[in-house]
mmCIF file as gemmi writes it, N, C-alpha and C atoms, coordinates in Angstrom:
data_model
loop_
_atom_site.group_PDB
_atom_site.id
_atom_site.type_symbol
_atom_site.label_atom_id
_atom_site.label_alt_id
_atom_site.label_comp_id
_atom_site.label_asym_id
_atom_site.label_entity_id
_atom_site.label_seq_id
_atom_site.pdbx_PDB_ins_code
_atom_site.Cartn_x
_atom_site.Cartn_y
_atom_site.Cartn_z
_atom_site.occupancy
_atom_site.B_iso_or_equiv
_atom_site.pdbx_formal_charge
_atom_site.auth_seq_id
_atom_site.auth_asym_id
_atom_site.pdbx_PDB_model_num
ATOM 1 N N . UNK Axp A 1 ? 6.245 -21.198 35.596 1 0 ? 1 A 1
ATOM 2 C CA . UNK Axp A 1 ? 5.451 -19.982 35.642 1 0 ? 1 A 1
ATOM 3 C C . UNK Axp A 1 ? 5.71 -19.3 36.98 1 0 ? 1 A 1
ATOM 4 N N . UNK Axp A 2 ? 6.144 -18.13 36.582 1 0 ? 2 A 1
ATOM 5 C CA . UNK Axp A 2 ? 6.291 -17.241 38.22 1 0 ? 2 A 1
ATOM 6 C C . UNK Axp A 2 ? 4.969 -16.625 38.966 1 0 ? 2 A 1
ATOM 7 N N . UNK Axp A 3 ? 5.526 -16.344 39.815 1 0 ? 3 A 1
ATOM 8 C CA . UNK Axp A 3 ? 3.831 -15.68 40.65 1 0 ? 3 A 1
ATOM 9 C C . UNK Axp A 3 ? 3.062 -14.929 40.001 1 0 ? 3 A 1
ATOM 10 N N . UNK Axp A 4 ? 3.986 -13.691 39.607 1 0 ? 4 A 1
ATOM 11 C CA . UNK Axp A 4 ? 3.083 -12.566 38.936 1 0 ? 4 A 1
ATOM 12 C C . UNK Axp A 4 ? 2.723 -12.912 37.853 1 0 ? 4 A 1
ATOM 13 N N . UNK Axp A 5 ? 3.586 -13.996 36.708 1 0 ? 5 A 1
ATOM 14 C CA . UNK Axp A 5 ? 2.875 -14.447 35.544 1 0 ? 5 A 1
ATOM 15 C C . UNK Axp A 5 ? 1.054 -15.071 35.458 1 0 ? 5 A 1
ATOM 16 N N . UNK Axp A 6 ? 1.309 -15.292 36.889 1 0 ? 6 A 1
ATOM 17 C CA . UNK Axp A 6 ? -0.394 -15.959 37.254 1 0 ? 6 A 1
ATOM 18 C C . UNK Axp A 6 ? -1.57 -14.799 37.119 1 0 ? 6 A 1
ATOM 19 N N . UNK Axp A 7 ? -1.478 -13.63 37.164 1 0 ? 7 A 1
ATOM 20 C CA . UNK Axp A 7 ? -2.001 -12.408 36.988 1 0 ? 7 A 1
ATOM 21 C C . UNK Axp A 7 ? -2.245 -11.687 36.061 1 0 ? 7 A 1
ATOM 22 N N . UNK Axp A 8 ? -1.176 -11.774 35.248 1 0 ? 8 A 1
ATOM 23 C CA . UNK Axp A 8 ? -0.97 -11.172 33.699 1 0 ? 8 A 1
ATOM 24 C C . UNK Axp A 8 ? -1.849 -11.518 33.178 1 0 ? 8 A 1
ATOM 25 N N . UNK Axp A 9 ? -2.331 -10.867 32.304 1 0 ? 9 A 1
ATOM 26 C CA . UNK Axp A 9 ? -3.461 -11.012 31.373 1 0 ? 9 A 1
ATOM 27 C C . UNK Axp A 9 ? -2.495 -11.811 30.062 1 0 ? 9 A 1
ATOM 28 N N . UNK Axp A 10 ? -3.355 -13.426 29.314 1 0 ? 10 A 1
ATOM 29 C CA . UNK Axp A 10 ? -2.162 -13.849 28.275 1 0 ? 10 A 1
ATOM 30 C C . UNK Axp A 10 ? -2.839 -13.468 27.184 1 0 ? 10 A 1
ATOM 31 N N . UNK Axp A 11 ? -2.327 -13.216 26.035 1 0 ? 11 A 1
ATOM 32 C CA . UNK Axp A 11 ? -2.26 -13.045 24.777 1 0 ? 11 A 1
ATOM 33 C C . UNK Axp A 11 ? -4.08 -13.361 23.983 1 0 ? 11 A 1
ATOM 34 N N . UNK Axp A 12 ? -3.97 -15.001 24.489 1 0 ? 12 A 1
ATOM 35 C CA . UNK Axp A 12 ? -5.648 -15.12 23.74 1 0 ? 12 A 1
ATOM 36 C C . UNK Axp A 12 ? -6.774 -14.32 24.55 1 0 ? 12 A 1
ATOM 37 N N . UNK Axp A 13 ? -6.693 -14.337 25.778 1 0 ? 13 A 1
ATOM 38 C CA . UNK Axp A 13 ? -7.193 -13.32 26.351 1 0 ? 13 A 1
ATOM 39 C C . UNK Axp A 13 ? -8.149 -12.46 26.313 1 0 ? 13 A 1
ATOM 40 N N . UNK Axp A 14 ? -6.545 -11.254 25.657 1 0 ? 14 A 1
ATOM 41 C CA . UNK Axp A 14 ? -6.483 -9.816 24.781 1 0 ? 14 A 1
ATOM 42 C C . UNK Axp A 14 ? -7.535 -10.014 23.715 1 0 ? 14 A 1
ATOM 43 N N . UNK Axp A 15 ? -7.036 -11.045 22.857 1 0 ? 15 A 1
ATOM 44 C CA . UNK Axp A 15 ? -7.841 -11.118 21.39 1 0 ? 15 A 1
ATOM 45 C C . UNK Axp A 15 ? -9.327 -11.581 21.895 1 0 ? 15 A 1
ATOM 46 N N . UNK Axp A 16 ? -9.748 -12.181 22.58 1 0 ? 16 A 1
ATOM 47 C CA . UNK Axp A 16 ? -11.221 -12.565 23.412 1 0 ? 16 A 1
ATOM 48 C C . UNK Axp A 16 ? -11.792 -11.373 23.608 1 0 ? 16 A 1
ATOM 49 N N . UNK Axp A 17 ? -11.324 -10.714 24.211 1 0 ? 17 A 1
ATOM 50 C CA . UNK Axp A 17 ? -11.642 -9.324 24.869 1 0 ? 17 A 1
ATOM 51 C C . UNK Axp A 17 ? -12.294 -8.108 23.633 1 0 ? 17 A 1
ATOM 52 N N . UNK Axp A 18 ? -11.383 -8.379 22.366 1 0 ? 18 A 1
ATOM 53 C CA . UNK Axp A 18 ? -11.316 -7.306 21.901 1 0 ? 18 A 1
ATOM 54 C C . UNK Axp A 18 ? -12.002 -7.997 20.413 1 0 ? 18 A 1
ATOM 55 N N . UNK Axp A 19 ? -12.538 -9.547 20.361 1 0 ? 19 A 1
ATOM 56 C CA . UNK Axp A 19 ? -13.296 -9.56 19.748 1 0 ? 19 A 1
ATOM 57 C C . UNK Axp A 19 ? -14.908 -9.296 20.25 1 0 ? 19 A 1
ATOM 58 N N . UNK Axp A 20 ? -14.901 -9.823 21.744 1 0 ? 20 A 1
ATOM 59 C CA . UNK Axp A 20 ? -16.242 -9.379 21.996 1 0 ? 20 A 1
ATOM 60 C C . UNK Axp A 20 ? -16.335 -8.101 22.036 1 0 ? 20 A 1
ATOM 61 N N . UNK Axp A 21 ? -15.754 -6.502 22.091 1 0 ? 21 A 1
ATOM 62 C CA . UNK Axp A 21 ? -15.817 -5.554 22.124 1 0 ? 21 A 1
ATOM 63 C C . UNK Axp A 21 ? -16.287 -5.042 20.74 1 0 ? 21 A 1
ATOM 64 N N . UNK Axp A 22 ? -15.662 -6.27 19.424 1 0 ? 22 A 1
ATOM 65 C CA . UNK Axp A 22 ? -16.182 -5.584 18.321 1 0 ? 22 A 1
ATOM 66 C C . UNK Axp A 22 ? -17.546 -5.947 17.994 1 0 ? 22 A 1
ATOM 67 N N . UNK Axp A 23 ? -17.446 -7.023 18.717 1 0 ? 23 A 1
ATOM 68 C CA . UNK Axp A 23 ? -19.268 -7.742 18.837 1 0 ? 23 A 1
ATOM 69 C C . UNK Axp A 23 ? -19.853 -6.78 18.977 1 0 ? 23 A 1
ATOM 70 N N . UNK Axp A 24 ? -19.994 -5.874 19.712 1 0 ? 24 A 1
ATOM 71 C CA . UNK Axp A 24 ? -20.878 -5.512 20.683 1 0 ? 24 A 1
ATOM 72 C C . UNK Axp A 24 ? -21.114 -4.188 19.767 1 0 ? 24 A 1
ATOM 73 N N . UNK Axp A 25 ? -20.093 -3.299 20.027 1 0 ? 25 A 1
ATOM 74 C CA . UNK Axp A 25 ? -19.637 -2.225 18.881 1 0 ? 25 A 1
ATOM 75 C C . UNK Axp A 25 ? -20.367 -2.244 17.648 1 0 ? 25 A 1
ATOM 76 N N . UNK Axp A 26 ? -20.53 -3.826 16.978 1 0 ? 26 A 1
ATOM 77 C CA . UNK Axp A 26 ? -21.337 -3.796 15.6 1 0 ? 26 A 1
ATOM 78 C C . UNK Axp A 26 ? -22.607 -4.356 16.068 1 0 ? 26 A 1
ATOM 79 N N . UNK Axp A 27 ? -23.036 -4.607 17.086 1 0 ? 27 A 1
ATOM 80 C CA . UNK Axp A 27 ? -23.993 -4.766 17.308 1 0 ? 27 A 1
ATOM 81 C C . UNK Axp A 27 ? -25.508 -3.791 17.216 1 0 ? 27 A 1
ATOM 82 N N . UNK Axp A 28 ? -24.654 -2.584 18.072 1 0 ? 28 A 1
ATOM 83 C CA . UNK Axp A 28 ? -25.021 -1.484 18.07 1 0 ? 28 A 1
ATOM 84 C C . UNK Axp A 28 ? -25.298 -0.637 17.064 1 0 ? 28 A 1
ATOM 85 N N . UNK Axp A 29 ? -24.346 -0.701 15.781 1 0 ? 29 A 1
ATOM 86 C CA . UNK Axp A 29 ? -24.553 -0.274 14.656 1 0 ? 29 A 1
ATOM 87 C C . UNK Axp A 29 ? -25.031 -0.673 13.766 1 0 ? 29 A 1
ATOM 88 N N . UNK Axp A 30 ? -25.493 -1.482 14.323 1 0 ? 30 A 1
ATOM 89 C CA . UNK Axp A 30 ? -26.357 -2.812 12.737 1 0 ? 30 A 1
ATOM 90 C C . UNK Axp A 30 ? -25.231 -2.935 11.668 1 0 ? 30 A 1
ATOM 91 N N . UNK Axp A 31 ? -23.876 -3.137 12.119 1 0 ? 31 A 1
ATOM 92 C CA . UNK Axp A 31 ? -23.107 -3.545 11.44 1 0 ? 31 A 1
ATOM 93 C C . UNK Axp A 31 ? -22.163 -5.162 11.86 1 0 ? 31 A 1
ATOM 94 N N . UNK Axp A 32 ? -22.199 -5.528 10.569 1 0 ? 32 A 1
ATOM 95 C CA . UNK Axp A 32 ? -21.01 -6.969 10.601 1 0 ? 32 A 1
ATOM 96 C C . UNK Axp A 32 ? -20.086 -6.854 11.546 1 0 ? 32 A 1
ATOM 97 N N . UNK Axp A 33 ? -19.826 -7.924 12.148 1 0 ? 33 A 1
ATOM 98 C CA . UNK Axp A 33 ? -18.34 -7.864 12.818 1 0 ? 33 A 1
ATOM 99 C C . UNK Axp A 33 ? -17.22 -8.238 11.484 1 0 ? 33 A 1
ATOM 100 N N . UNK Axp A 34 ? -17.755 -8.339 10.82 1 0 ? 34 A 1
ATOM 101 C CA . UNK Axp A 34 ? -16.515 -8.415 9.036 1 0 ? 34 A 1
ATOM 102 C C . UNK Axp A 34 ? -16.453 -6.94 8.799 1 0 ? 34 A 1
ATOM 103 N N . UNK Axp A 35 ? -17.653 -6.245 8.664 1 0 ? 35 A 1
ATOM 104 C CA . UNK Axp A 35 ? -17.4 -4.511 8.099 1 0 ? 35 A 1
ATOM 105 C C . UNK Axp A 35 ? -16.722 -3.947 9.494 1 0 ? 35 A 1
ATOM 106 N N . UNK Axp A 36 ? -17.23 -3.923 10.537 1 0 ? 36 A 1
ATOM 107 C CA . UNK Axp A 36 ? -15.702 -3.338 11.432 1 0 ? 36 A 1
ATOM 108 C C . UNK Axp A 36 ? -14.281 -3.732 11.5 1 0 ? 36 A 1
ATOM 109 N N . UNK Axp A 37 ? -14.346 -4.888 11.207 1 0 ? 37 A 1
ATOM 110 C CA . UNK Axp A 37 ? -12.725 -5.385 11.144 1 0 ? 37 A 1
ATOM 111 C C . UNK Axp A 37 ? -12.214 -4.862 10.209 1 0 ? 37 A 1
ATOM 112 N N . UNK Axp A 38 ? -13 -4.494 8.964 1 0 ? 38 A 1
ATOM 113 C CA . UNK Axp A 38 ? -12.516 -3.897 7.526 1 0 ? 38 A 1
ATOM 114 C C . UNK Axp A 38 ? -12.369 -2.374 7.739 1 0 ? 38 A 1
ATOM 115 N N . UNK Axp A 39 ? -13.183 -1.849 8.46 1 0 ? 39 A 1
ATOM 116 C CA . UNK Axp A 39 ? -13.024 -0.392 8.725 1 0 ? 39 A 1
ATOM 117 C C . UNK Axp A 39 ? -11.896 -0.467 9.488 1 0 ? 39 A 1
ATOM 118 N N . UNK Axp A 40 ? -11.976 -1.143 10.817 1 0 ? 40 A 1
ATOM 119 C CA . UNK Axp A 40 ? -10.568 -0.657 11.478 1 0 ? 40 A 1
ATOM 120 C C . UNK Axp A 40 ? -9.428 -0.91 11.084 1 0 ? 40 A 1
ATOM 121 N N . UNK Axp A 41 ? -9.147 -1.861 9.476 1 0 ? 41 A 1
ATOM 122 C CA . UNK Axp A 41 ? -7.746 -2.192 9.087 1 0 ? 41 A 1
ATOM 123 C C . UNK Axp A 41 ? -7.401 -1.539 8.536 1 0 ? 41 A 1
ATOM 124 N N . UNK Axp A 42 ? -8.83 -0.5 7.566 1 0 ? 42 A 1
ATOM 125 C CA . UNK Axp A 42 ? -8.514 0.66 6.497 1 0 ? 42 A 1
ATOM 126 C C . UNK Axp A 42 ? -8.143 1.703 7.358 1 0 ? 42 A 1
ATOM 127 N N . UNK Axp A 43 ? -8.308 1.953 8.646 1 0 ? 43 A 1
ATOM 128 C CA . UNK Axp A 43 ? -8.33 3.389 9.207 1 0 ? 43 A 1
ATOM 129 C C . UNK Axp A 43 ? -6.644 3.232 9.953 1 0 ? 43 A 1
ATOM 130 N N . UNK Axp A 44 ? -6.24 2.024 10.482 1 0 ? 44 A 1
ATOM 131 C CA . UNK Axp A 44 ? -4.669 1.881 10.41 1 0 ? 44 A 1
ATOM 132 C C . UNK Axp A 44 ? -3.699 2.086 8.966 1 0 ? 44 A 1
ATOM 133 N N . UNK Axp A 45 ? -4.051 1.378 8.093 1 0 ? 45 A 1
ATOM 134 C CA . UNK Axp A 45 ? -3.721 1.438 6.639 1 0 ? 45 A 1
ATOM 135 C C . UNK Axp A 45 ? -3.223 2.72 6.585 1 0 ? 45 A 1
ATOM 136 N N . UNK Axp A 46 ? -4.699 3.588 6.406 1 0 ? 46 A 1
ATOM 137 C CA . UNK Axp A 46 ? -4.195 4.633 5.745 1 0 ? 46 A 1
ATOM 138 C C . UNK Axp A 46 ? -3.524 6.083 6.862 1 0 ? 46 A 1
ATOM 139 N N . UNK Axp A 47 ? -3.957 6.04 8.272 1 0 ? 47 A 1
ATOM 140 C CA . UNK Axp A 47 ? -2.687 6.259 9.401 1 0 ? 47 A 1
ATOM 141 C C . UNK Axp A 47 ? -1.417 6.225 9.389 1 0 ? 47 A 1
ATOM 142 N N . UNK Axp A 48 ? -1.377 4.854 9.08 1 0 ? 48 A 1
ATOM 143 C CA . UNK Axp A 48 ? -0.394 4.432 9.212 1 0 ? 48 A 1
ATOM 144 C C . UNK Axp A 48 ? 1.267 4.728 8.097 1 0 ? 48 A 1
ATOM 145 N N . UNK Axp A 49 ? 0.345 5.736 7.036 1 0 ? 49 A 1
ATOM 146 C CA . UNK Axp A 49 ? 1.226 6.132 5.915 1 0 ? 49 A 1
ATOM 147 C C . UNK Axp A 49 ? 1.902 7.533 6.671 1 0 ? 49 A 1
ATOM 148 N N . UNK Axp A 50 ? 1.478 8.194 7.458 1 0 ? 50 A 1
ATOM 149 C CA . UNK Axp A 50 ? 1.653 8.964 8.073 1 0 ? 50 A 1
ATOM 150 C C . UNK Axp A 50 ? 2.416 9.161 9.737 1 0 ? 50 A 1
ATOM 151 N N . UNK Axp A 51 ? 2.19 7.819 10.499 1 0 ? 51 A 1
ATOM 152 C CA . UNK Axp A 51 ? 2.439 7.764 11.625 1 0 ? 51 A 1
ATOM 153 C C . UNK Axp A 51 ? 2.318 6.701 11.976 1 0 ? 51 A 1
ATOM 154 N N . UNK Axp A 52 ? 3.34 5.849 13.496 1 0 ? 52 A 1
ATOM 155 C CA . UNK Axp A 52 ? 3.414 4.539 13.712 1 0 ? 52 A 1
ATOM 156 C C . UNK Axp A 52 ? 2.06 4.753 14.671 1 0 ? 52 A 1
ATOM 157 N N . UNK Axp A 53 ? 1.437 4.06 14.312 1 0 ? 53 A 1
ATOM 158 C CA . UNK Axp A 53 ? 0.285 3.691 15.828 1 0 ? 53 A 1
ATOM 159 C C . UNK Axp A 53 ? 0.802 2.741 16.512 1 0 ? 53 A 1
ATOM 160 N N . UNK Axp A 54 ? -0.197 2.374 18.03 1 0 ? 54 A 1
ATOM 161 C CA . UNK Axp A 54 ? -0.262 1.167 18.785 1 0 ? 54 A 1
ATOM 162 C C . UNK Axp A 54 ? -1.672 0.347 18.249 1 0 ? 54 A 1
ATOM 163 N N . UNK Axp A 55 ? -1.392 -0.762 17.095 1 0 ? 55 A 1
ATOM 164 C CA . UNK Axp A 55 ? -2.597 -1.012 16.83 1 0 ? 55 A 1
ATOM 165 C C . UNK Axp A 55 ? -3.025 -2.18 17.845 1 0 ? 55 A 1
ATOM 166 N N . UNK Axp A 56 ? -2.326 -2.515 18.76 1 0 ? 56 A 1
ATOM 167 C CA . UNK Axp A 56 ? -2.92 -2.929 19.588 1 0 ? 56 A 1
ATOM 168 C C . UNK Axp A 56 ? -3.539 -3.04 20.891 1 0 ? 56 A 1
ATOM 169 N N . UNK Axp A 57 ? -3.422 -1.485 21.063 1 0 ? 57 A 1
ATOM 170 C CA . UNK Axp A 57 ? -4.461 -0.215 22.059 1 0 ? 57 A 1
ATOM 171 C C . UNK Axp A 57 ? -5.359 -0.07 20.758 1 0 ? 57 A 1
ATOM 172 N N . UNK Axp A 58 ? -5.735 0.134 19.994 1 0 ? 58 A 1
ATOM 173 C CA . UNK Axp A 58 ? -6.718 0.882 18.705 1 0 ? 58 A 1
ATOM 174 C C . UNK Axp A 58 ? -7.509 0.874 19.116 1 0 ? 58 A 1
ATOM 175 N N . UNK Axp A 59 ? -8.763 1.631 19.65 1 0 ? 59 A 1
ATOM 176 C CA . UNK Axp A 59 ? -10.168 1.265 19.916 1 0 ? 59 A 1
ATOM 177 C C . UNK Axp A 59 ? -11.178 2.308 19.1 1 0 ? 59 A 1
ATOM 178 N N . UNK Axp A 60 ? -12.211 1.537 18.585 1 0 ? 60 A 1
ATOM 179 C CA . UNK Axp A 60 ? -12.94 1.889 17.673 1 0 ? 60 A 1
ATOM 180 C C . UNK Axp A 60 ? -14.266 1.737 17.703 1 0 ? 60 A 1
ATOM 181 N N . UNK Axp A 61 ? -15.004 2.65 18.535 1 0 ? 61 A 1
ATOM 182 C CA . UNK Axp A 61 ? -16.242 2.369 18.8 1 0 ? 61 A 1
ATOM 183 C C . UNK Axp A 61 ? -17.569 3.4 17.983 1 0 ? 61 A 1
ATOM 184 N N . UNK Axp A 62 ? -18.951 2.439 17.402 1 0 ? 62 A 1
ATOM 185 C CA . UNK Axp A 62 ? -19.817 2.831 17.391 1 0 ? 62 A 1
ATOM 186 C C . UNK Axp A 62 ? -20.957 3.176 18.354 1 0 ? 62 A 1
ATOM 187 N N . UNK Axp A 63 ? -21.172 4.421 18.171 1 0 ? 63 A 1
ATOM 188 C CA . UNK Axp A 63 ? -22.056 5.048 19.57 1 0 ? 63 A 1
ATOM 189 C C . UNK Axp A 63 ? -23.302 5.566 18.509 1 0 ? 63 A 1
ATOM 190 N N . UNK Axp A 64 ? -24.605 6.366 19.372 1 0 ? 64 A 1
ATOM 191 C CA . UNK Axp A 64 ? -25.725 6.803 19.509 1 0 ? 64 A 1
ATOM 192 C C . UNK Axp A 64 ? -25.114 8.21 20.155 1 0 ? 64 A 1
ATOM 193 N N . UNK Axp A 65 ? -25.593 9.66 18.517 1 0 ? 65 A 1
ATOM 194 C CA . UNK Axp A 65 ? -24.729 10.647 19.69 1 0 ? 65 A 1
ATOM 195 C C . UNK Axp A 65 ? -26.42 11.407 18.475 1 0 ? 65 A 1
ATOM 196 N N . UNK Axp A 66 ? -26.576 12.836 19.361 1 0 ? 66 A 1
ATOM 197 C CA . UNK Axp A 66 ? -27.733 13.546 18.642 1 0 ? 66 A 1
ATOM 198 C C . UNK Axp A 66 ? -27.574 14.346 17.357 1 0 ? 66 A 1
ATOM 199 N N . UNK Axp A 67 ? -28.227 13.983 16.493 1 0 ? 67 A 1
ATOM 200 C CA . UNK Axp A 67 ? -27.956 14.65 15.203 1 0 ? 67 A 1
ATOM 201 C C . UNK Axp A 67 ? -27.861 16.388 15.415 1 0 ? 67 A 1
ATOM 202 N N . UNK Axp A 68 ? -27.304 16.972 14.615 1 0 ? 68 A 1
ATOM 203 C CA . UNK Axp A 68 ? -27.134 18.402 14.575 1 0 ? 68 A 1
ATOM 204 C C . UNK Axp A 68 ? -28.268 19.055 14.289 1 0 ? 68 A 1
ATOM 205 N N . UNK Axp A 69 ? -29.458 18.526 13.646 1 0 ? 69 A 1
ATOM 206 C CA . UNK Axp A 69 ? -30.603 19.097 13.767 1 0 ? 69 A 1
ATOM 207 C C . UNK Axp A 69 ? -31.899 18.72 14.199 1 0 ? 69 A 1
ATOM 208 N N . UNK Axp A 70 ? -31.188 17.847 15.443 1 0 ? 70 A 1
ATOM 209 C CA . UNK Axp A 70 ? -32.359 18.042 16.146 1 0 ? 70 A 1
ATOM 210 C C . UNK Axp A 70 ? -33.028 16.866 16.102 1 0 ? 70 A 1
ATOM 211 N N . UNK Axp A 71 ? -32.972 15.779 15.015 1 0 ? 71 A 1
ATOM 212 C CA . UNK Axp A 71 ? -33.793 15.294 14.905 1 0 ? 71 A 1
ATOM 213 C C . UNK Axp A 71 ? -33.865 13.766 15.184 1 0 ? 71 A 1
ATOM 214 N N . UNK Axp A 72 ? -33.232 13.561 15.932 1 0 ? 72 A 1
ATOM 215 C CA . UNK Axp A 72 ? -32.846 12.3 16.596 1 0 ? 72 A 1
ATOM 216 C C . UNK Axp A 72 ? -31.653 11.692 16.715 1 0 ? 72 A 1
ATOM 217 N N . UNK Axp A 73 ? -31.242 10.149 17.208 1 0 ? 73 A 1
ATOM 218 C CA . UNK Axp A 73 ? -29.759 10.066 17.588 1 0 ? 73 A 1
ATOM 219 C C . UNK Axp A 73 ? -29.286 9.319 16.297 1 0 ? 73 A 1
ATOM 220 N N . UNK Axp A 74 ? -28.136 9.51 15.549 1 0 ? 74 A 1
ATOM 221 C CA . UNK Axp A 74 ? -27.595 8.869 14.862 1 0 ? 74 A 1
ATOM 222 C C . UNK Axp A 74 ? -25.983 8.384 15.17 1 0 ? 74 A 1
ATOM 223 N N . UNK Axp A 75 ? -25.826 7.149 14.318 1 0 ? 75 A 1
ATOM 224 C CA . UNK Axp A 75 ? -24.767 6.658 14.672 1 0 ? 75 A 1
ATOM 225 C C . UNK Axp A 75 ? -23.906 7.588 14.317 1 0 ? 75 A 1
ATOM 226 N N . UNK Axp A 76 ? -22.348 7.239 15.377 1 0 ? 76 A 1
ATOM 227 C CA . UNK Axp A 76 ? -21.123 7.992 15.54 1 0 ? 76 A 1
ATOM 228 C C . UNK Axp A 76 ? -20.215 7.526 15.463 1 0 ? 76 A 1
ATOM 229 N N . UNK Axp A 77 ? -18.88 7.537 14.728 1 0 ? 77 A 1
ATOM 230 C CA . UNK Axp A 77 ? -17.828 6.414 14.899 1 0 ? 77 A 1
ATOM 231 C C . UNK Axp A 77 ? -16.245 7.273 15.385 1 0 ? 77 A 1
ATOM 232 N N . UNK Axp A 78 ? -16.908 6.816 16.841 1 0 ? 78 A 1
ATOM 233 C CA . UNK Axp A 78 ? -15.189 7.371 17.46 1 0 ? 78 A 1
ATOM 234 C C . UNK Axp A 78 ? -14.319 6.334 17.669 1 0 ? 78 A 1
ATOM 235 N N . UNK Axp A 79 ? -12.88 7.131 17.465 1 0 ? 79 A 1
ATOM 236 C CA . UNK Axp A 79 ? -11.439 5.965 17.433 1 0 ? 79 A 1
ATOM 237 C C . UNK Axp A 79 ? -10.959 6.589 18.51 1 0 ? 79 A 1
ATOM 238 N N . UNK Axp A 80 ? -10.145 5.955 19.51 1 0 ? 80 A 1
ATOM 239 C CA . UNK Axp A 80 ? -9.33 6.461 20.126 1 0 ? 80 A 1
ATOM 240 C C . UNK Axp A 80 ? -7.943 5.595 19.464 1 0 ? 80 A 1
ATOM 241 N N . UNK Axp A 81 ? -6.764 6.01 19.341 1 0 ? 81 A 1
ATOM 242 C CA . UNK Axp A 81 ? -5.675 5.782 18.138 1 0 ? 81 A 1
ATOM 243 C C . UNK Axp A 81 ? -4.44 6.126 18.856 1 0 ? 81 A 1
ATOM 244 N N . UNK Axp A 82 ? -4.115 5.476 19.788 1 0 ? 82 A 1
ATOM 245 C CA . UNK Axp A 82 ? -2.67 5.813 20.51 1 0 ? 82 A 1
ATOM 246 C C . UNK Axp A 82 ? -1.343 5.896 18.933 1 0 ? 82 A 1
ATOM 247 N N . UNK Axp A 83 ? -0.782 7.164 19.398 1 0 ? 83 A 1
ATOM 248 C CA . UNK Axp A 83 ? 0.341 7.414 18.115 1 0 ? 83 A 1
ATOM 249 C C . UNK Axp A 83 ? 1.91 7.027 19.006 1 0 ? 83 A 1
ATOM 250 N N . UNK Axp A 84 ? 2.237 6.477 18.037 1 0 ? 84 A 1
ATOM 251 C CA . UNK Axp A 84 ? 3.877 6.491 18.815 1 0 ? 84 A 1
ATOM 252 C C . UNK Axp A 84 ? 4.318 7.229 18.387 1 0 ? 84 A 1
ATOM 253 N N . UNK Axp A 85 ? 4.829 7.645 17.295 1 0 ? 85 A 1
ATOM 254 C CA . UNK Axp A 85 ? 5.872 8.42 16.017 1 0 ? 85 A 1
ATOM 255 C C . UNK Axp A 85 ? 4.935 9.092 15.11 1 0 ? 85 A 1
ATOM 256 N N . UNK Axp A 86 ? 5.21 10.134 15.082 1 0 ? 86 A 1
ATOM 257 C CA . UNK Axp A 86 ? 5.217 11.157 13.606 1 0 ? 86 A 1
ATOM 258 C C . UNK Axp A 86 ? 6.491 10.421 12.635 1 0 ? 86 A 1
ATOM 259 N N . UNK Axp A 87 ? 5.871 10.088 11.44 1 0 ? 87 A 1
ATOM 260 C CA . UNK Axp A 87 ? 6.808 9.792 10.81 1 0 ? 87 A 1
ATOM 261 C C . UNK Axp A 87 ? 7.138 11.088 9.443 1 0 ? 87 A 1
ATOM 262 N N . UNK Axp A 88 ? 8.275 11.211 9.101 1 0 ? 88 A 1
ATOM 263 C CA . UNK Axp A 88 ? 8.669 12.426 8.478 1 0 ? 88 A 1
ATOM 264 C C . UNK Axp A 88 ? 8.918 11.937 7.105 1 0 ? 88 A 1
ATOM 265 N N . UNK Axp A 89 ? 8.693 13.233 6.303 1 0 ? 89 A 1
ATOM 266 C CA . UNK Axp A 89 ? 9.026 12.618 4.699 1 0 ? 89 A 1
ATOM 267 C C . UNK Axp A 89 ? 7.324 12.282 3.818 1 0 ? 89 A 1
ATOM 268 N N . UNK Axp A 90 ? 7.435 12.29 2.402 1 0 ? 90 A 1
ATOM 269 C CA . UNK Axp A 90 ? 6.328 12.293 1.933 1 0 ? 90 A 1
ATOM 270 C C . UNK Axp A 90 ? 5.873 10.475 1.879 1 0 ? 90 A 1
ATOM 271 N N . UNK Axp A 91 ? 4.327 10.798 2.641 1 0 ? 91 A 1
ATOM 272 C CA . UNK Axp A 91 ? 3.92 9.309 2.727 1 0 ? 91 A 1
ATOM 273 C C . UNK Axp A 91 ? 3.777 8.464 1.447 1 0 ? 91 A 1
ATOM 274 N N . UNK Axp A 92 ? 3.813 8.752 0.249 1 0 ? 92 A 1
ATOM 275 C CA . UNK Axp A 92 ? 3.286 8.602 -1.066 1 0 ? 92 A 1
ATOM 276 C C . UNK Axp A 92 ? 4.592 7.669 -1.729 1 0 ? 92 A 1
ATOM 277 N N . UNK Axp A 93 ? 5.612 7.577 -1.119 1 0 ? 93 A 1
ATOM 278 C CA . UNK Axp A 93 ? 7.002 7.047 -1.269 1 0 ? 93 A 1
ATOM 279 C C . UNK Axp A 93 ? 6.365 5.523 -1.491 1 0 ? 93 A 1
């Protein structure tokens, strides 16, 4: 192992990291950590007919944002979705 390898963040890590993130994420939403994993595989899925993502930047968070009328906070589900490629041609192939 070299020096800087001592620093690097390793692999199980990553996946530690980014399961407690979905913890937390469905926590907030009174949702499963099974129904987010299912949402975020459908929302690559069907992306992904269209364009290469980084699904392993993907971040997919449930928030508390104010309803449009006024009448208190309801849940919100923002992705941030790093794209590599536009892919060209009809996705339906």
């Amino acid at each position: 192992m070299g020096f800087f390898d001592f620093f690097s963040k390793n692999k199980s890590g990553n996946v530690a990291k980014d399961r407690l993130k979905l913890l937390l994420v469905s926590d907030r939403a009174n949702c499963s950590p099974e129904m987010m994993e299912a949402i975020k595989n459908d929302i690559i899925k069907v992306i992904s007919k269209y364009m290469d993502v980084d699904t392993e930047a993907l971040d997919i968070q449930i928030t508390q944002t104010e309803s449009e009328g006024g009448n208190g906070s309801v849940p919100a589900l923002f992705a941030n979705i790093p794209i590599k490629d536009i892919k060209t041609g009809n996705p339906n192939r």
